[in-house]
Every structure is written in C-alpha cells, then in structure tokens.
RODO-2510 file (C-alpha; in nm, 4 decimals, decimal comma):
residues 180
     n   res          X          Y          Z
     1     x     6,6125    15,2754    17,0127
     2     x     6,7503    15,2442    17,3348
     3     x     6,7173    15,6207    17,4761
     4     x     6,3066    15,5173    17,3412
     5     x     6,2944    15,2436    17,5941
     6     x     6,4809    15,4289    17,8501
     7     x     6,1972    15,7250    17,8144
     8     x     5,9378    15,4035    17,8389
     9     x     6,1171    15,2586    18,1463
    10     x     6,0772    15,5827    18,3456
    11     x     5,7246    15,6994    18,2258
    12     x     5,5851    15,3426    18,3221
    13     x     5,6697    15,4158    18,6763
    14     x     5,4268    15,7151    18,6880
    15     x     5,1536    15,5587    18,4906
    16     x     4,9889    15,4077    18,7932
    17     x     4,9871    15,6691    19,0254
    18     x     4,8927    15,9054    18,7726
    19     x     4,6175    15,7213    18,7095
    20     x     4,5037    15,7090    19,0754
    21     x     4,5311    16,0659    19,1432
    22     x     4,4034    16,1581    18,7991
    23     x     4,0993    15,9825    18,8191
    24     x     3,9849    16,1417    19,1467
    25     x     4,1038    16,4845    19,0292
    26     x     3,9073    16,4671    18,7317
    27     x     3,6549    16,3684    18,9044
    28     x     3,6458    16,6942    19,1548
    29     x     3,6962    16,8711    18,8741
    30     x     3,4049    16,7936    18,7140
    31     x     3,2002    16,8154    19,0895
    32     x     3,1376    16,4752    19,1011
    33     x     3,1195    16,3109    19,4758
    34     x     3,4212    16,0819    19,4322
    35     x     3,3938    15,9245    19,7649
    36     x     3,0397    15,8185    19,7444
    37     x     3,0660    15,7464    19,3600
    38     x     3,3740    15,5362    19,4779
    39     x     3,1655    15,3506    19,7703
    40     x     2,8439    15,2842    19,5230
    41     x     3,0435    15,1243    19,2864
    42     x     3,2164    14,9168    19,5497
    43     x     2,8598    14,8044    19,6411
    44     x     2,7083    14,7305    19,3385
    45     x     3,0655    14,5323    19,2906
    46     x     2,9921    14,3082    19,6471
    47     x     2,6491    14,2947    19,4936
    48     x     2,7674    14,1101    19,1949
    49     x     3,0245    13,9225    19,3113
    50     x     2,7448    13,7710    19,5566
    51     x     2,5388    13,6865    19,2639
    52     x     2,7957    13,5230    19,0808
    53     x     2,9738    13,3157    19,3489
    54     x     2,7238    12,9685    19,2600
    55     x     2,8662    12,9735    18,9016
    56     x     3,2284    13,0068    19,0069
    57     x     3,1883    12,7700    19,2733
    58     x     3,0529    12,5050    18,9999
    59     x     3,3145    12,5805    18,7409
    60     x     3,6033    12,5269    18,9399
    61     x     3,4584    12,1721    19,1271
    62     x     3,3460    12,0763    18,7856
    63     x     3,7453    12,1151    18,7022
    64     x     3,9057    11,9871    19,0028
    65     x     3,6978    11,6562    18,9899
    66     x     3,7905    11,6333    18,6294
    67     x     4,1585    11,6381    18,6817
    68     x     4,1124    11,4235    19,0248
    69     x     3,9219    11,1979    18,8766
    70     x     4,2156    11,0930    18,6437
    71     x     4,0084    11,2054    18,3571
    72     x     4,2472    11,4657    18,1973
    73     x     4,4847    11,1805    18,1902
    74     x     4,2961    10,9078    18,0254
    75     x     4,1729    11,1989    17,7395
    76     x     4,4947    11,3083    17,6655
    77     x     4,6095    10,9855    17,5850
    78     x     4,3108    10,8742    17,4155
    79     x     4,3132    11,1664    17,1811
    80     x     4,7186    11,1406    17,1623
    81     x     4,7189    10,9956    16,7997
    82     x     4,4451    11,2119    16,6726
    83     x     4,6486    11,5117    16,8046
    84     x     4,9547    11,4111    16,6211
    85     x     4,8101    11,4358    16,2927
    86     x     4,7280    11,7757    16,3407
    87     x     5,0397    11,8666    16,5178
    88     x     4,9470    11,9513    16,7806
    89     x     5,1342    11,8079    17,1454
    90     x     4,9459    11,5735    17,3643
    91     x     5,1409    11,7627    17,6440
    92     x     4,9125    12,0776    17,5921
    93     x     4,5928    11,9217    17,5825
    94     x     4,5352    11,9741    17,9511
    95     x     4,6027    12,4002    17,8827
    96     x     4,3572    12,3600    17,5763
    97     x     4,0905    12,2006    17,8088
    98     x     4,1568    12,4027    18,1319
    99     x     4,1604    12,7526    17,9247
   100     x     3,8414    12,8089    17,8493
   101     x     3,7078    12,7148    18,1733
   102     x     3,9667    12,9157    18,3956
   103     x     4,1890    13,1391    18,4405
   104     x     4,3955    13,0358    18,7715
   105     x     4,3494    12,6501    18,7009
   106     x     4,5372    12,7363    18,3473
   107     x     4,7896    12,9251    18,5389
   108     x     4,8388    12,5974    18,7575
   109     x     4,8751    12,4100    18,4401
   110     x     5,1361    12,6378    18,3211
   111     x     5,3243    12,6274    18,6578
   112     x     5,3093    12,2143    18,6548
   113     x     5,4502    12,2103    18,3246
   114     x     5,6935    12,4370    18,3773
   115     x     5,7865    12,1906    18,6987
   116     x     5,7957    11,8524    18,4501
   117     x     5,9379    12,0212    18,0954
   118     x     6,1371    12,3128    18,2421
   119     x     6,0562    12,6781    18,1574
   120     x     6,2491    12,6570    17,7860
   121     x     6,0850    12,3600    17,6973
   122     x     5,8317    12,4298    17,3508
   123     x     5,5711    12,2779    17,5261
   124     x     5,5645    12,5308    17,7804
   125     x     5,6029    12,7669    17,5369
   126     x     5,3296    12,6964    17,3530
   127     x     5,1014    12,6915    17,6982
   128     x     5,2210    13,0191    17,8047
   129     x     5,1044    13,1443    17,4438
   130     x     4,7863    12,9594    17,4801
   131     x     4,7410    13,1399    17,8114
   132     x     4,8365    13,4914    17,6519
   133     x     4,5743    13,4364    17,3478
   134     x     4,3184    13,2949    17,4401
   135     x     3,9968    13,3698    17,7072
   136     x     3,8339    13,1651    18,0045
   137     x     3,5171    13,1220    17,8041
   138     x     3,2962    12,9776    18,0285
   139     x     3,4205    13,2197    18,3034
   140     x     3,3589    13,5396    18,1336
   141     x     3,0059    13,3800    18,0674
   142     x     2,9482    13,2721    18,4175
   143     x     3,0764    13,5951    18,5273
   144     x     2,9305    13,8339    18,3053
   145     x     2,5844    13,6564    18,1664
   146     x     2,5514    13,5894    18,5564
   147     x     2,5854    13,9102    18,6857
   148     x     2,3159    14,0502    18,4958
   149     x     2,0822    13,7530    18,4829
   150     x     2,0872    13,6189    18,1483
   151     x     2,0490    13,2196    18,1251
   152     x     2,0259    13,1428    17,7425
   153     x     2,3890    13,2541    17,5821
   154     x     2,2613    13,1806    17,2625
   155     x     2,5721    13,2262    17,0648
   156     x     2,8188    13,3174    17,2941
   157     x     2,9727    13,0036    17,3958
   158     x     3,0106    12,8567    17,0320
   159     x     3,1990    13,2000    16,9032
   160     x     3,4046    13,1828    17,2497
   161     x     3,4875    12,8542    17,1925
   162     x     3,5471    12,7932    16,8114
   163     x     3,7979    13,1348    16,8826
   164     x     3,9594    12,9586    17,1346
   165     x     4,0142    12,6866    16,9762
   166     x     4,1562    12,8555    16,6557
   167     x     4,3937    13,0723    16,9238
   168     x     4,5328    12,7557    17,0660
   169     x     4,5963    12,6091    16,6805
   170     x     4,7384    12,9342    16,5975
   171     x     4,9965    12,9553    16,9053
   172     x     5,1076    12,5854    16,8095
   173     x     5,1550    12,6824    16,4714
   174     x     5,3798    13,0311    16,6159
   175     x     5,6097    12,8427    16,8401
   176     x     5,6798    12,5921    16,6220
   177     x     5,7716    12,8374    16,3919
   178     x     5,9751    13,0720    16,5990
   179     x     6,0817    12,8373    16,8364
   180     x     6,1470    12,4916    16,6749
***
C-alpha cells in the first residue's frame, strides 16, 4: 500500500506538465494552429467574462450588505431553535447561506470559523465538508446562464438548491458520525 502511494506521489508531479506539453503536441499533431486556437479561445474567454461581470458584481454586494447589515446574525439566531431540532448547528448557518451564492465568500466563512472554533473544532468540520459537497448555485447560474444569454432558469435554481441543501444535511449527518 505504501510503495502504491509512493508510485502516486511521483507520477502527480508530472501530471501537470504533461498535460501542458501534451495538449499542444497533440494539437500539432493533429495540424491544428495551437497558437491562434489558444488566442481565440482566450478572446471569446475576455468576451465572456465582460458579459458576466454585472451578475458577479450584484451577487457579491447582495452578500456583503447581507452580512454588514447584521442580517446573518439576527437569522442565525432566529432560526437557532428550529435548527436544533433537526440537528443541525446554528454555527453553520452562515456556510449554508453563503454556499450557494459564492465560492470565495464561503471560503471566508470557513477561514473566520476556523479563527473563532479552531481548525479541529466539528463545526469547522462540518463547513469545510459543506464547502467540499456542495456548489455556488447562484454563481454557476450567473456565470453560465449569463454567458450565453439565458434569463428564465426555469428549473435550475430549485434542483441547485434543494441539492444543496440535502449536501449540507448530509455533511452534518457525516461528521457527526465520523467525528463526534
């Protein structure tokens, strides 16, 4: 088992530059241009990321009024006894609010509780598996349903969000059982 992880260990270090020489060698190969292919696709990318900067931009000031505005507070403890009949930790609300939404303001939620529970703590555990489990939602919407134009998401927000929501049950339910 160990020699396995060993042989793991060392190929991992040549996975990333194999994969940036391979690609452009299998690209001459093939005769493709792999400059300009390279530089069109870098285009279209700055083309997107232009058209998709307004949702971003309203996501994130959406979330940093909500936590300025001393909202996140007042709903966690408002919801604190409803949570505890489910089992699930008032502490973690704020991850299971912030997830869906984004990616880097979960990470900062993550970091603070790390900073007021400690990194052992079950509470952070259970964020960190929140984090690992589940999507930004409304990001990957923004992002994607942006890029390309589409304004009605018809289903996509429910499913994102009732899997979510199941994730973050789920990695309560996991720590608690492996780590409590």
């Amino acid at each position: 088992m160990e020699t396995l992880r060993e042989i793991i260990s060392l190929l991992s270090y040549f996975v990333l530059p194999l994969i940036l020489v391979g690609f452009p060698l299998y690209g001459l190969y093939k005769k493709v241009p792999v400059y300009e292919s390279f530089v069109e696709g870098a285009k279209e990318g700055f083309e997107v990321a232009v058209r998709i900067i307004p949702y971003l931009v309203a996501i994130l000031f959406a979330i940093g009024m909500f936590r300025a505005s001393g909202a996140m507070d007042f709903l966690t403890d408002a919801l604190r006894p409803v949570l505890a009949l489910i089992g699930f930790p008032a502490e973690v609300l704020p991850m299971a609010i912030v997830r869906p939404l984004t990616g880097s303001g979960s990470a900062g939620i993550v970091v603070d509780m790390i900073n007021t529970f400690g990194e052992d703590s079950l509470f952070v555990k259970m964020a960190a598996t929140m984090f690992g489990s589940t999507e930004t939602t409304f990001y990957v919407i923004a992002v994607y349903f942006g890029a390309v134009n589409i304004k009605k998401t018809r289903h996509a927000v429910p499913a994102g969000l009732i899997a979510d929501f199941a994730a973050m049950l789920v990695a309560v339910w996991v720590v608690r059982l492996l780590f409590a």
